[in-house]
C-alpha positions in Angstrom: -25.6 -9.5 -16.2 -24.1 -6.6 -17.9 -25.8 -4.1 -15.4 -23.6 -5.0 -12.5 -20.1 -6.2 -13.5 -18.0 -8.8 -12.2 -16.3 -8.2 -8.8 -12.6 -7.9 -9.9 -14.1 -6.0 -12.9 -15.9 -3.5 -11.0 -13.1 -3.2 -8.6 -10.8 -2.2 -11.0 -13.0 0.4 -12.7 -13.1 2.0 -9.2 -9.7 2.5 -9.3 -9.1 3.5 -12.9 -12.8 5.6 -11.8 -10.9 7.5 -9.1 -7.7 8.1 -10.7 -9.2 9.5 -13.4 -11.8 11.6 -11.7 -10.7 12.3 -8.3 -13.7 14.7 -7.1 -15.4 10.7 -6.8 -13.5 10.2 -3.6 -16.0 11.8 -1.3 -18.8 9.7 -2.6 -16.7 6.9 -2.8 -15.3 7.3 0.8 -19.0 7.5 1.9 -20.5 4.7 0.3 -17.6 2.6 1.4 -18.6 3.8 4.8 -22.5 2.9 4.7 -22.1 -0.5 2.5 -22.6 -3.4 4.2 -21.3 -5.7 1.2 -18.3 -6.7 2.4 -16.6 -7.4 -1.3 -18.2 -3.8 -2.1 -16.3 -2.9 1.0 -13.0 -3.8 0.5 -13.4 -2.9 -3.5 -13.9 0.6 -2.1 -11.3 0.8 0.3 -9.0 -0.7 -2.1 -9.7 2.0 -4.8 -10.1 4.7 -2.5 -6.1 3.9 -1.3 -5.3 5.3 -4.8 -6.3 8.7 -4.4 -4.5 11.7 -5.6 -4.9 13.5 -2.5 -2.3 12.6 0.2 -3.4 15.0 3.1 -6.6 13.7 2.3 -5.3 10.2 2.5 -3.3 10.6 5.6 -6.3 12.4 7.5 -8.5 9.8 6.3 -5.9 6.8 7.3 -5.8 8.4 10.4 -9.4 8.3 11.3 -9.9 4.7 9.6 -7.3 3.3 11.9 -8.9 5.4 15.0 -12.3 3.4 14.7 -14.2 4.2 11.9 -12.8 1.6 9.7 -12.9 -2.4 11.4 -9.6 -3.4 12.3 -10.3 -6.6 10.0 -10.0 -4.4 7.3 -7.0 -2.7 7.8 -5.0 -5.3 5.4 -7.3 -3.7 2.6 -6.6 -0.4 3.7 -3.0 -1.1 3.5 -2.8 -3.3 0.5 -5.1 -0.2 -1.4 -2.1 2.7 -0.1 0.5 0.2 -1.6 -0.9 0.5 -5.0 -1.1 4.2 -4.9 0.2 5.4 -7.8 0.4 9.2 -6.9 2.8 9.2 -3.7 5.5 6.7 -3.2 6.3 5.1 -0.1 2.6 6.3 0.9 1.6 2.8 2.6 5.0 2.0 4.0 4.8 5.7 5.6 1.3 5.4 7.5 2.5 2.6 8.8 5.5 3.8 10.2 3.5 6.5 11.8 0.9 4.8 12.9 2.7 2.0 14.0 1.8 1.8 17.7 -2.0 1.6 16.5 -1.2 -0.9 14.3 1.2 -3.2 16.4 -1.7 -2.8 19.6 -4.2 -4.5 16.9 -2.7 -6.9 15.0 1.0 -7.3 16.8 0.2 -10.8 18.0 -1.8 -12.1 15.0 0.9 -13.3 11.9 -1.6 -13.5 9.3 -2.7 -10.2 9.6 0.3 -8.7 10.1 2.1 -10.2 7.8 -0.1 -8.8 5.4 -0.2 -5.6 6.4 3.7 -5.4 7.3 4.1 -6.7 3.6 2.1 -4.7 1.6 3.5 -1.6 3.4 7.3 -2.6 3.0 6.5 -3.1 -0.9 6.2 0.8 -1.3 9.2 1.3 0.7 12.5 1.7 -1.7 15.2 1.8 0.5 16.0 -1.3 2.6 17.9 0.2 4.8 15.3 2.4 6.6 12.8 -0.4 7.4 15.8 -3.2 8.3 16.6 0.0 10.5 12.8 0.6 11.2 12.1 -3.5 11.9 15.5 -3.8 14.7 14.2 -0.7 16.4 10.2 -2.0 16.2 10.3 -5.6 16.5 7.7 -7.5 15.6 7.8 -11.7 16.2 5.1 -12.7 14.1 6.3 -10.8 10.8 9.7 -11.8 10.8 10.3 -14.2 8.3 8.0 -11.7 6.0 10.1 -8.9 7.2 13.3 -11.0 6.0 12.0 -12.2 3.0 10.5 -8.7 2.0 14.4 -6.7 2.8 15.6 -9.3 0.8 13.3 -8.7 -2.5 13.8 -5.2 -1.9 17.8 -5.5 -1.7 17.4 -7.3 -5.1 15.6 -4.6 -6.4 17.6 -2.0 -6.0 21.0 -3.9 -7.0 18.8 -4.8 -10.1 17.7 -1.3 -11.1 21.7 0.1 -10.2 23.0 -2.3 -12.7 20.2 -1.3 -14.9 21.1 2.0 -14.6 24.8 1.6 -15.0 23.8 -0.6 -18.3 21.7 2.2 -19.7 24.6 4.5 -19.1 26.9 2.2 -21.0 24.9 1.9 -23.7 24.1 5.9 -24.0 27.7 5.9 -24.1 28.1 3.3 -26.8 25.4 5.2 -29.1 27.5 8.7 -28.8 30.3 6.9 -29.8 28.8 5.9 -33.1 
């Protein structure tokens, strides 16, 4: 029915929705509160991750992952802060401070932490601080995501230095002309 669009449809408009207009948030944050729909759920939570806001999002974050958000959701929560557009390294950042919460929760269930470890490393752009973050926290059931995910990063960034040293040789090449 045209009315009500397809899920992934409609959860994408929320995003594109908030970034565009974020005065939504409060609605959004409140109807994401009081639905009982858990795909509306998790399209909210996701969209509302995105927000331009970030002492909104971290006072938020901070009450979600004190009780008013279901721990079950917390991967949502997370997955939505990775995506945020606004404020790099947001996700990887919550986590870090709010790791003890997180680790009490979820430190003994892989799938969910995995998840949640994951989608918080993929904002983080410097390998170094969570291979330092990961040997001081350790966490069993993440590891080979933990691995995996330093090693994608470490690519990364020796991918977008030689990009860089690339784009500097060609600048180069073009002045010469």
């Amino acid at each position: 029915a045209l009315d009500k669009p397809e899920a992934g449809v409609r959860g994408i408009a929320l995003s594109v929705g908030l970034k565009k207009n974020p005065e939504f948030w409060t609605k959004m944050a409140t109807l994401q509160a009081k639905s009982t729909n858990n795909e509306e759920r998790d399209q909210l939570l996701y969209a509302l991750g995105g927000h331009q806001d970030k002492t909104t999002l971290e006072q938020w974050v901070a009450t979600c992952l004190d009780g008013s958000l279901p721990s079950q959701e917390w991967g949502t929560l997370f997955a939505g802060l990775s995506s945020n557009n606004f404020h790099d390294g947001l996700a990887w950042d919550l986590l870090v401070k709010h790791w003890d919460v997180v680790y009490r929760e979820w430190g003994q269930s892989q799938f969910r932490m995995k998840g949640i470890v994951s989608d918080a490393m993929s904002a983080c752009k410097d390998p170094s601080v969570a291979k330092k973050f990961f040997e001081d926290h350790p966490c069993d059931v993440a590891k080979l995501t933990i691995r995996q995910q330093l090693e994608s990063m470490t690519a990364n960034k020796q991918l977008e230095e030689a990009s860089s040293a690339a784009e500097g040789c060609a600048q180069q090449l073009l002045t010469e002309f």
